[in-house]
C-alpha positions in Angstrom: -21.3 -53.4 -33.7 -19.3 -51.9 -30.8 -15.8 -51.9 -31.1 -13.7 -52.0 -28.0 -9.9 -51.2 -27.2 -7.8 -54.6 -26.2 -7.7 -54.9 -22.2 -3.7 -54.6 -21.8 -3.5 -50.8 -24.0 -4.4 -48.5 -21.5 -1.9 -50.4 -18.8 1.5 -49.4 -20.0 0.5 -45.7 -20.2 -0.3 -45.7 -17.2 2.4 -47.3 -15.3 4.6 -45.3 -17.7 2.9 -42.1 -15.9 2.7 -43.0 -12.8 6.9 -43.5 -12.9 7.4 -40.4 -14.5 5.3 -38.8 -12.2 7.0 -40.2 -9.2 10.3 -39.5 -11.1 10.1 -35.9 -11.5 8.0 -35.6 -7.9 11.4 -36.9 -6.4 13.7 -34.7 -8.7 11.9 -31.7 -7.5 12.7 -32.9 -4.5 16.5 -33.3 -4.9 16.5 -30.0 -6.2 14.5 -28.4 -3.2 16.6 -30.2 -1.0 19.8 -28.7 -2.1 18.9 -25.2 -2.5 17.5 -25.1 0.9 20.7 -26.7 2.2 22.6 -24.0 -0.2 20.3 -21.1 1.5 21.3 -22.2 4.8 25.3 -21.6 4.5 24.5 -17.9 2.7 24.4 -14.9 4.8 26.3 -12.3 6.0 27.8 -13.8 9.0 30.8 -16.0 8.6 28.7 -19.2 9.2 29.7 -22.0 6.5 28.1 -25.2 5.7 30.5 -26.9 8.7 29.1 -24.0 11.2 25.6 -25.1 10.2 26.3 -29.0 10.7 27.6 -28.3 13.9 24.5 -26.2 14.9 22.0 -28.4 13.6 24.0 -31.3 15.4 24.0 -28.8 18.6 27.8 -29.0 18.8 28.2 -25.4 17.5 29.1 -22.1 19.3 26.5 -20.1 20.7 26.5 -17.2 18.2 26.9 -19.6 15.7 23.8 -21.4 16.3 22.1 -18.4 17.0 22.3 -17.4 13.7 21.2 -20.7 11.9 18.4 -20.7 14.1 16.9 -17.3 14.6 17.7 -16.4 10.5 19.3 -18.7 8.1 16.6 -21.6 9.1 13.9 -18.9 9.1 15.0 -18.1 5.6 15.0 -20.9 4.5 11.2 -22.2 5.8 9.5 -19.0 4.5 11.3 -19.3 0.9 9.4 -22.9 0.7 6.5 -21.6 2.3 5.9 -18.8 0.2 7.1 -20.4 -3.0 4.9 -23.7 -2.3 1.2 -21.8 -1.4 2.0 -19.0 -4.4 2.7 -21.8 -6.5 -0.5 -23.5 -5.6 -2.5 -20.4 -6.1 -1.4 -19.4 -9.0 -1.9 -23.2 -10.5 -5.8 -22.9 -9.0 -6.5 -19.6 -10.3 -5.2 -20.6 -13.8 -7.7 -23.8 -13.7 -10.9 -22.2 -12.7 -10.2 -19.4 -14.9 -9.0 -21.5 -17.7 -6.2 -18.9 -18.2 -2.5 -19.3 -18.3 -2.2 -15.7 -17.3 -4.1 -15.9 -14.5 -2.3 -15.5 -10.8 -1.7 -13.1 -8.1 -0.4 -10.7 -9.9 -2.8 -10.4 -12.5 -5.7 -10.8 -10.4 -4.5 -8.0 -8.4 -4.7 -10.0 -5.1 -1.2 -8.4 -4.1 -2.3 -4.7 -5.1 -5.8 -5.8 -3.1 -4.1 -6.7 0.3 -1.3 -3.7 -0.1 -3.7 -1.1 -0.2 -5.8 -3.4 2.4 -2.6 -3.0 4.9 -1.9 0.3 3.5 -5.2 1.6 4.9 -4.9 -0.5 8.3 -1.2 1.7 9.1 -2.8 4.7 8.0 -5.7 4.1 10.4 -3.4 3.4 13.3 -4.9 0.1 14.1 -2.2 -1.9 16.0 -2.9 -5.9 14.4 -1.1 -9.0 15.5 0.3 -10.7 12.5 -2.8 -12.8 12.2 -5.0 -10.0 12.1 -3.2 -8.3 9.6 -3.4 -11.5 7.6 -7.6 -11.3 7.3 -6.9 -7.7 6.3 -4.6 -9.2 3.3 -7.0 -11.8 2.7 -9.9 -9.3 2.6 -8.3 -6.5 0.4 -6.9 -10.0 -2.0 -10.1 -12.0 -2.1 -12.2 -8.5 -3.2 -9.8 -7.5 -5.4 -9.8 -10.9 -7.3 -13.8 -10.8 -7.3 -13.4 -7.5 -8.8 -11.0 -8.5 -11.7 -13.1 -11.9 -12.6 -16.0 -10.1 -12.8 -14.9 -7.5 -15.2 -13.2 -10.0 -17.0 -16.4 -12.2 -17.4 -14.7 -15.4 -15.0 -12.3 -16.1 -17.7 -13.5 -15.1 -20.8 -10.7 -13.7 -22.6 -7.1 -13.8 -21.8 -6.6 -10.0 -22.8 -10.1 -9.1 -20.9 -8.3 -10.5 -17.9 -5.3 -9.4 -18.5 -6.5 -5.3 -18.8 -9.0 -5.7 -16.0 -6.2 -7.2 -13.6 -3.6 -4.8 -14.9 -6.0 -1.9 -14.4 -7.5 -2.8 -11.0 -3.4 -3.4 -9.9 -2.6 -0.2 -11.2 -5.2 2.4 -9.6 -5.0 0.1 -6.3 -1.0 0.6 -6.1 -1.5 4.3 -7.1 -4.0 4.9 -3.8 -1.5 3.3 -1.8 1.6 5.4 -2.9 -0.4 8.0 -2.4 -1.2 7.1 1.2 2.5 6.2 1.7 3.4 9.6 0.9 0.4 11.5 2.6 0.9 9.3 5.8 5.5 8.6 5.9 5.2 8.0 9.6 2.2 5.8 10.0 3.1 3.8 7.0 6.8 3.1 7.7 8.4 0.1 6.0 5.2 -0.6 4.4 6.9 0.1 1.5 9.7 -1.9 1.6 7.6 -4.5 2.7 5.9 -4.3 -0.7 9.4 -5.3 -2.7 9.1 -8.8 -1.1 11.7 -10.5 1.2 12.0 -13.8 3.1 14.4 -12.3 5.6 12.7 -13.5 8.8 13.7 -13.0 12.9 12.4 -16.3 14.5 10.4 -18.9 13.3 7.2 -16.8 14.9 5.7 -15.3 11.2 6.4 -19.1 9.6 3.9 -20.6 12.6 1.6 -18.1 12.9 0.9 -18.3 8.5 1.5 -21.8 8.6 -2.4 -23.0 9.5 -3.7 -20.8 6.9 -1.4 -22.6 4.0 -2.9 -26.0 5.6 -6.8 -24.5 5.2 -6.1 -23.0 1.9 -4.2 -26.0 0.5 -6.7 -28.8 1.9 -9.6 -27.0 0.7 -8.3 -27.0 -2.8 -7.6 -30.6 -2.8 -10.9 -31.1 -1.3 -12.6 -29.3 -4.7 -9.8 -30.9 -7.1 -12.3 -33.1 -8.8 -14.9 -30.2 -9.3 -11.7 -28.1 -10.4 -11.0 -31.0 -13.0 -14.4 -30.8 -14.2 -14.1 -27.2 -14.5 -11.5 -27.8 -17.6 -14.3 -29.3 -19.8 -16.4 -26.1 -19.8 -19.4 -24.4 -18.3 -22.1 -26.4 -19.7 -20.1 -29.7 -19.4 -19.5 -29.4 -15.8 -23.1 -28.1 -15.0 -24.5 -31.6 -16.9 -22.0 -33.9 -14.5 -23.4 -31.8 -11.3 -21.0 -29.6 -10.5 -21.8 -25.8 -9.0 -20.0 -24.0 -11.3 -20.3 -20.5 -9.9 -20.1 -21.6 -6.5 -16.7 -23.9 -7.2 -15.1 -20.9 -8.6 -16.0 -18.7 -6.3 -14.6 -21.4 -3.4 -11.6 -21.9 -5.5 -10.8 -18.1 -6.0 -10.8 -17.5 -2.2 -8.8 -20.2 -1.1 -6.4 -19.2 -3.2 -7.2 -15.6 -2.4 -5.8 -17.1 1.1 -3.0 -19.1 0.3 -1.9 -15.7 -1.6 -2.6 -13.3 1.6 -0.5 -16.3 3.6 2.3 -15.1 1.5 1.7 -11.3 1.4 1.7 -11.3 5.0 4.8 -13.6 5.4 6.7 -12.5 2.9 5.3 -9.5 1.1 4.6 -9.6 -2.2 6.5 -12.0 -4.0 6.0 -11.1 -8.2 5.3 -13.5 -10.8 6.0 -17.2 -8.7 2.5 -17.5 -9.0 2.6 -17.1 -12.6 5.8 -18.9 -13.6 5.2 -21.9 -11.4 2.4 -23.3 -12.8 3.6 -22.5 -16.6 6.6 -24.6 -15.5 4.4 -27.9 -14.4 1.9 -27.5 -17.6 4.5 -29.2 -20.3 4.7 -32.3 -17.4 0.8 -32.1 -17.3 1.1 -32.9 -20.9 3.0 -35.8 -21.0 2.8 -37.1 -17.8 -1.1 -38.1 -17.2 -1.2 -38.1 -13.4 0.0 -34.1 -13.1 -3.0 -33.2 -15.7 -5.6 -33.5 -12.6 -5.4 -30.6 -10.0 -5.0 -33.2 -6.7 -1.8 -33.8 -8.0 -1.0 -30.9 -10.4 -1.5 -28.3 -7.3 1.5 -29.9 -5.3 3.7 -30.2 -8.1 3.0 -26.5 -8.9 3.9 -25.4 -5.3 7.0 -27.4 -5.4 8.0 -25.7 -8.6 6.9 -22.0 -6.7 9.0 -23.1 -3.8 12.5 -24.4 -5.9 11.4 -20.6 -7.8 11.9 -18.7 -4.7 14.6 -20.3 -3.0 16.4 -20.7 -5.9 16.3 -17.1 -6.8 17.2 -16.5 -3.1 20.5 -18.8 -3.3 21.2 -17.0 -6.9 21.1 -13.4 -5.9 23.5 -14.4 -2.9 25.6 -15.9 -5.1 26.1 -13.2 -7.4 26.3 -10.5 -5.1 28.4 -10.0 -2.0 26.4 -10.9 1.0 25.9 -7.2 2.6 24.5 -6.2 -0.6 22.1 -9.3 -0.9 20.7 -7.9 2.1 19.5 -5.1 1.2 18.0 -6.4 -2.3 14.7 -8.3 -1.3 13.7 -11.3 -3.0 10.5 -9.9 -5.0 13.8 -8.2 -7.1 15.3 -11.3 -7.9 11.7 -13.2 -8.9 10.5 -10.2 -10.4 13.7 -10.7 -13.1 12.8 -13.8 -13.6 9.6 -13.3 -14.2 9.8 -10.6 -16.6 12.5 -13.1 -18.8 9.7 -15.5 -18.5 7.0 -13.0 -20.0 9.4 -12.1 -22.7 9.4 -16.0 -23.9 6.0 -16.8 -22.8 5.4 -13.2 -25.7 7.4 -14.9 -28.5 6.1 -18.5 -28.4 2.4 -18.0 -27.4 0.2 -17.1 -30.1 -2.8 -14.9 -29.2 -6.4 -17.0 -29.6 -8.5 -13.6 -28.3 -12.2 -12.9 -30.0 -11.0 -9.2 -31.7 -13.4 -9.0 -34.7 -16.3 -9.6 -33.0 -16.6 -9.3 -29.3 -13.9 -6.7 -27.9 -14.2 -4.2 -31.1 -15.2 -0.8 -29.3 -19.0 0.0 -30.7 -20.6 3.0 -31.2 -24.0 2.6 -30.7 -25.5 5.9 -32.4 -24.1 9.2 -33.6 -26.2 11.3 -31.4 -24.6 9.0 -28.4 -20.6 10.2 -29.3 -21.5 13.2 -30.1 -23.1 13.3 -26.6 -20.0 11.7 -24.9 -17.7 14.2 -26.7 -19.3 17.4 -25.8 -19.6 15.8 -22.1 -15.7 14.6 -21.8 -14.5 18.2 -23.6 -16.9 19.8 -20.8 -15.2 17.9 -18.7 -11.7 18.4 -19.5 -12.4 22.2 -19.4 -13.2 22.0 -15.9 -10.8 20.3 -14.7 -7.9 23.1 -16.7 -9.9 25.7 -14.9 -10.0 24.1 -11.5 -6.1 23.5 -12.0 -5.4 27.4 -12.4 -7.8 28.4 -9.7 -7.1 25.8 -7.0 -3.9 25.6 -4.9 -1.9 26.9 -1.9 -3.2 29.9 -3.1 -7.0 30.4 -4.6 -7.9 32.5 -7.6 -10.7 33.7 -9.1 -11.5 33.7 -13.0 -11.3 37.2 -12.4 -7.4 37.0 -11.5 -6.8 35.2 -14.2 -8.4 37.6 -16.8 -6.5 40.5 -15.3 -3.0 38.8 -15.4 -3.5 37.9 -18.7 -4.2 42.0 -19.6 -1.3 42.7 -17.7 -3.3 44.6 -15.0 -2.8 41.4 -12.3 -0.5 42.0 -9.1 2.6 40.8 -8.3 1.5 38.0 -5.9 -1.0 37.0 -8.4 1.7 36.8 -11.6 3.9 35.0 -9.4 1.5 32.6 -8.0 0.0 32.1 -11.6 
């Protein structure tokens, strides 16, 4: 005999979430509201919150509204621009790869579009700023392909984690490398790469803007498949859904909504990462912000009080001629790390060790093999490093100076 749940249970629980959800959607929104009303009066001109009134009333002086409107305004939109589509990433990237370390960062979609506009300046290809955007998005999107696959689309937090960590690394390496072969063609690429919201004009905001609409609608448009996507491979293949392709979708719209940001902004560490940690306790208690159509916008909310809260705290605590020369990315980067540090302490590790990432050796003869090749290899490379240089040797040289029968140019050079 079936058994079935009284009619009025499932009612309070949901009225319950749906004004907690509205709740803490309008506290966010308090909250937003007064730290971009806070990043308004900071700066280095002497332009308070009655300066600002008067300029937003048009009853200010002309300098005076010049500066709300060609930079403190500015500010202020790309600090919830940025915040909001990194916020939504990061959220979207975490879903379809079912990994709470999953975001920009670690997918190495910031280290993919630096080297991406690294190699553009060092080409001298002259790029309007939406053309240097589907650079970004190019070198992002790849670079996320690149870390999913090696990590097996979210198989293991710490296979993610290496892959993205590894990719980020030898991408950023190439592109200091570039920045230092090529100081002229890449200037102020590398500040660029600490991350600030400082803006001239509303121009980079508008031109960015479309590409946060595309990459935010499309994600809403796959939030159902996204949901879906939480109750596993095989469960979402049985209800219909592409799984591959979903992902795939999924990870380049928020490849895009990252590059929005890179090319805004520059790269803006760990919102993407912290924002969506922030919404997952709500998610838990609050039933509406567990699905992604409304989970994403509560995640880019708590990306953009992240940004322009750390914008209105680093003005706060430093005078205002030194806040502007310390980007933003410092003052999220901070925050970030103290987040890792907790996230380290209260997070217990559910990896596969014993079984599936323990290093096996298939055969004997095989290491043996792979030793005798990387020892082969490692003496080549000591001997190129003492032939090769300014000045080439030969082994010849080398064998002299070390009987004492070299030259003077060749003891000095060795």
């Amino acid at each position: 005999m079936a058994v079935t749940a009284p009619p009025s249970a499932p009612r309070p629980p949901a009225v319950a979430s749906r004004t907690g959800a509205a709740a803490v959607t309008a506290a966010l929104l308090l909250l937003l509201a007064a730290l971009a009303a806070a990043d308004i009066t900071q700066g280095t001109a002497a332009v308070g919150a009655p300066e600002v009134l008067k300029a937003l009333t048009g009853r200010a002086e002309p300098s005076d509204a010049s500066v709300v409107v060609a930079s403190r305004l500015p500010r202020m939109a790309a600090g919830l621009l940025v915040g909001a589509v990194l916020g939504i990433a990061g959220a979207a990237l975490q879903a379809v790869s079912r990994n709470v370390l999953a975001s920009p960062d670690t997918l190495a979609v910031n280290a993919g579009s630096y080297l991406a506009l690294g190699l553009a300046a060092v080409t001298g290809v002259s790029l309007p700023l939406l053309a240097s955007s589907g650079i970004a998005f190019a070198g992002g999107v790849t670079a996320a392909a690149v870390v999913l696959g090696l990590s097996g689309l979210g198989a293991g937090t710490v296979r993610l984690v290496l892959a993205g960590s590894a990719l980020t690394l030898g991408l950023t390496a190439v592109t200091e490398g570039l920045l230092l072969l090529f100081p002229e063609q890449t200037e102020g690429l590398y500040q660029w790469n600490q991350g600030s919201i400082a803006q001239n004009g509303f121009g980079g905001v508008l031109s960015v803007l479309p590409l946060a609409v595309i990459g935010l609608a499309g994600l809403l448009l796959l939030s159902r498949r996204i949901d879906t996507l939480a109750l596993g491979d095989e469960a979402a293949r049985g209800l219909g859904v592409p799984v591959r392709a979903t992902r795939v979708a999924s990870v380049a719209l928020a490849a895009l909504l990252s590059a929005a940001a890179v090319t805004l902004a520059g790269p803006i560490g760990f919102v993407g990462l912290c924002a969506p940690a922030l919404v997952r306790p709500l998610a838990r208690r609050i039933r509406p912000f567990a699905r992604a159509r409304a989970g994403l916008p509560l995640a880019g909310l708590a990306g953009a009080v992240l940004v322009l809260g750390s914008d209105v705290a680093l003005r706060a605590a430093v005078p205002p001629d030194v806040a502007v020369a310390v980007p933003t990315g410092v003052a999220t980067s901070l925050a970030g790390a103290v987040f890792l540090v907790v996230l380290a302490t209260r997070v217990r590790d559910a990896g596969r060790t014993a079984a599936e990432d323990r290093l096996r050796i298939r055969s004997r003869t095989a290491f043996l093999a792979a030793t005798a090749v990387l020892v082969a290899l490692l003496a080549a490379v000591a001997v190129a490093a003492v032939l090769l240089g300014d000045s080439k040797l030969l082994l010849g040289d080398v064998a002299n100076w070390a009987q004492g029968r070299a030259g003077r140019a060749v003891g000095f050079v060795l």
